[in-house]
Kinemage of the C-alpha trace (Angstrom):
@kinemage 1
@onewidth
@group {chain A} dominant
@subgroup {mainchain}
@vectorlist {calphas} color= white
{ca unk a 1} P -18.192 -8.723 -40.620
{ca unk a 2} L -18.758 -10.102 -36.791
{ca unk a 3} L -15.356 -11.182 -36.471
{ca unk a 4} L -13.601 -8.363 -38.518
{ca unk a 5} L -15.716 -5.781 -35.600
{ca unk a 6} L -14.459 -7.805 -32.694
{ca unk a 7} L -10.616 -7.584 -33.402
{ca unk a 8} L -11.261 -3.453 -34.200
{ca unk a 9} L -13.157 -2.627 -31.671
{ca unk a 10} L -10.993 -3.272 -28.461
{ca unk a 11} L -7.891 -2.231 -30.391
{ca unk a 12} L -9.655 0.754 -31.293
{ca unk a 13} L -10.386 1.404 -27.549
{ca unk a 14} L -6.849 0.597 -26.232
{ca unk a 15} L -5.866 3.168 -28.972
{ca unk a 16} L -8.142 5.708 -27.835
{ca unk a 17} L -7.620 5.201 -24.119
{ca unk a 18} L -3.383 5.238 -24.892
{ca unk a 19} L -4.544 8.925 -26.388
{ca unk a 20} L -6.547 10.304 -23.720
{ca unk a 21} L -3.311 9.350 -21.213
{ca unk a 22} L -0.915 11.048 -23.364
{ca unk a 23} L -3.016 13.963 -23.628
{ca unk a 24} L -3.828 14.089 -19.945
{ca unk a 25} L 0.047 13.539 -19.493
{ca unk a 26} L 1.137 16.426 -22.003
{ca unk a 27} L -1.167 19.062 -20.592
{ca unk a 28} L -0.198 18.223 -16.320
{ca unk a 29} L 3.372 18.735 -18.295
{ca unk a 30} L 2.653 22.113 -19.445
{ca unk a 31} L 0.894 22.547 -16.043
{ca unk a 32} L 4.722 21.809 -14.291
{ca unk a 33} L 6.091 24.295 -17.068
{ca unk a 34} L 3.531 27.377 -16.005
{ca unk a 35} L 4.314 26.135 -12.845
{ca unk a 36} L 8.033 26.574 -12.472
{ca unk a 37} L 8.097 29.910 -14.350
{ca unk a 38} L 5.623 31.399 -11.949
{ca unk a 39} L 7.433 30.292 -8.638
{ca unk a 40} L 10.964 31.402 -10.261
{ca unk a 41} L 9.341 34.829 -10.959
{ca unk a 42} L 8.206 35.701 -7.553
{ca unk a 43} L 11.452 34.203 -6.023
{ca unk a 44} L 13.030 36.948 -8.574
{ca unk a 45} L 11.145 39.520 -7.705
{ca unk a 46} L 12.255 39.311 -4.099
{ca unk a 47} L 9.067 37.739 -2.550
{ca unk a 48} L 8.958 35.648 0.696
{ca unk a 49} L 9.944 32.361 -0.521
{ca unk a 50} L 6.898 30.979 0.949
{ca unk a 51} L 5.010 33.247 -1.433
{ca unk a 52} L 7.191 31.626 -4.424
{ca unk a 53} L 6.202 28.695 -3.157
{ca unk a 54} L 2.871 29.074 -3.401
{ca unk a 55} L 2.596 30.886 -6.621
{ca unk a 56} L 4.054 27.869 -8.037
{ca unk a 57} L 2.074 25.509 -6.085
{ca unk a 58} L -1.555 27.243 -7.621
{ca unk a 59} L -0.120 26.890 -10.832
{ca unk a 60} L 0.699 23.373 -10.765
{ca unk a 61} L -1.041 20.020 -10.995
{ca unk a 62} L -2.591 18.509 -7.601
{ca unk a 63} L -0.569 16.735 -5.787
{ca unk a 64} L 2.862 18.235 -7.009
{ca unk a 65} L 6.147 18.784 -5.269
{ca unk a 66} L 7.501 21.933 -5.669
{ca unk a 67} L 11.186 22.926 -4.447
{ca unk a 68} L 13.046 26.182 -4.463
{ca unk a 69} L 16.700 26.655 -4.268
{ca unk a 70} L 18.972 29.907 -4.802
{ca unk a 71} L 22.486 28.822 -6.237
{ca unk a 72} L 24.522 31.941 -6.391
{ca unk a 73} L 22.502 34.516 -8.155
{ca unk a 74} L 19.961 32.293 -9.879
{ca unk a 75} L 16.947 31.006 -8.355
{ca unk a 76} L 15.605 27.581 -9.000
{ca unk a 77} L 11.919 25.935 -8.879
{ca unk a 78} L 11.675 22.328 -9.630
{ca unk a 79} L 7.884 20.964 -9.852
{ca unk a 80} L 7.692 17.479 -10.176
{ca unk a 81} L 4.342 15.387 -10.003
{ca unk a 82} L 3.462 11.583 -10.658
{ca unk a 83} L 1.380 11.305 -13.660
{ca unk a 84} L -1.169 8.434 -13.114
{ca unk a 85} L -0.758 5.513 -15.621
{ca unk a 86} L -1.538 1.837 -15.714
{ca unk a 87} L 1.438 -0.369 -13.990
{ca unk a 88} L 4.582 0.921 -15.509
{ca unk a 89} L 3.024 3.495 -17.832
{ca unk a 90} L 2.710 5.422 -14.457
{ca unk a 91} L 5.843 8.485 -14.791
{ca unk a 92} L 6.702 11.448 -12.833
{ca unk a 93} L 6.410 14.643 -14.769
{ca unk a 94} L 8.887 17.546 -14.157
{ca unk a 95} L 10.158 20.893 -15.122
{ca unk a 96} L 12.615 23.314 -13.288
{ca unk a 97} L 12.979 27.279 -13.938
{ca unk a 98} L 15.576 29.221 -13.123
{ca unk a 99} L 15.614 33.570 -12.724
{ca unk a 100} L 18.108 35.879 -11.926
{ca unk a 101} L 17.327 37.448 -8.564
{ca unk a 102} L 16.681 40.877 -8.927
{ca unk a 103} L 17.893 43.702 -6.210
């Protein structure tokens, strides 16, 4: 039974700590998400772009870089962010938005 408990055990904690990352990763995701739909609004709604900046900047993960752009009508928010990871499980997270500006 010693033996059988020392081959579950750490594969049981690699398995749990593989879970906890995804799950961190998933929700900063959403975070970017929120994030980029918030900043896209106020540029919309004919705010200050520093003001769309920031809307999307308390929305988002720390650390995040958040860009806006207007292309024609359409404005766009991109928030990207480096999700933390061990060696090259480390990824950057992103999510753009895009609204029509409003007159």
């Amino acid at each position: 039974m010693t033996a059988e408990a020392a081959m579950v055990v750490p594969a049981l904690v690699v398995f749990v700590m593989a879970l906890v990352w995804a799950l961190t990763a998933a929700a900063a995701q959403i975070q970017c998400v929120d994030a980029a739909r918030a900043g896209a609004r106020a540029a919309a709604r004919s705010e200050p772009e520093a003001a769309a900046v920031a809307a999307a900047r308390s929305a988002a993960p720390r650390g995040a870089s958040v860009t806006l752009v207007r292309a024609g009508e359409l404005w766009r928010v991109r928030v990207a962010v480096p999700a933390p990871g061990p060696g090259p499980l480390g990824l950057t997270l992103s999510a753009e938005a895009a609204a029509m500006a409003e007159r």
